[in-house]
C-alpha positions in Angstrom: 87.4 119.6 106.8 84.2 121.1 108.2 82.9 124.1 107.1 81.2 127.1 108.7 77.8 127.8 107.2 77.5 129.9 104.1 81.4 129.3 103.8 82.5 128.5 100.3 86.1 128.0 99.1 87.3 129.2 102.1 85.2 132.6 102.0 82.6 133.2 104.4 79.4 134.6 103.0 77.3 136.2 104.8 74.3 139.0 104.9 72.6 140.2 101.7 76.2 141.9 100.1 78.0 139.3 100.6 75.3 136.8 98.7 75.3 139.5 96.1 79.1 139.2 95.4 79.2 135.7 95.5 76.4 135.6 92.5 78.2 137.5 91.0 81.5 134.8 91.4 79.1 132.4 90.3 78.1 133.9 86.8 81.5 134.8 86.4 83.0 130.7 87.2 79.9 129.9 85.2 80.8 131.9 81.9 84.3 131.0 82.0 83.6 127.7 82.6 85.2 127.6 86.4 84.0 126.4 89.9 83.4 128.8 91.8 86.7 128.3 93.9 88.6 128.7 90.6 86.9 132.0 89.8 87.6 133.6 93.0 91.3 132.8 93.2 91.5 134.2 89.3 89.4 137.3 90.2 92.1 137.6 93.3 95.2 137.3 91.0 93.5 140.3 88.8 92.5 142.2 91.5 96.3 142.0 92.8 98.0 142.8 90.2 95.7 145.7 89.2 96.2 147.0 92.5 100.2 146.5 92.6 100.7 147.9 89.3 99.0 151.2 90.1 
C-alpha cells in the first residue's frame, strides 16, 4: 500500500490544524496505551455514538 505524505492510518494530515489534532491522537493512543490507528478508530466510535444519541 503506498501512502500519501503526512497520511497516517488512513487520515491525511495536513497544514498546522490538522498536525495539531493528530498530536493530540498521539497523547491520547499514548496514555491509553494505543497506536495511533487504534486511538483514532476509538475516538470515532465515541464521537458516533455521542453524536447519534443526541
Amino acid at each position: 500500500m503506498n501512502k500519501e505524505h503526512g497520511q497516517v492510518t488512513g487520515i491525511i494530515w495536513r497544514g498546522p490544524e490538522d498536525l495539531t489534532v493528530y498530536q493530540l491522537v498521539k497523547q491520547y493512543a499514548e496514555k491509553r496505551s494505543l497506536t495511533v490507528s487504534a486511538a483514532a478508530k476509538e475516538l470515532v466510535r465515541i464521537g458516533l455514538k455521542d453524536v447519534m444519541t443526541k
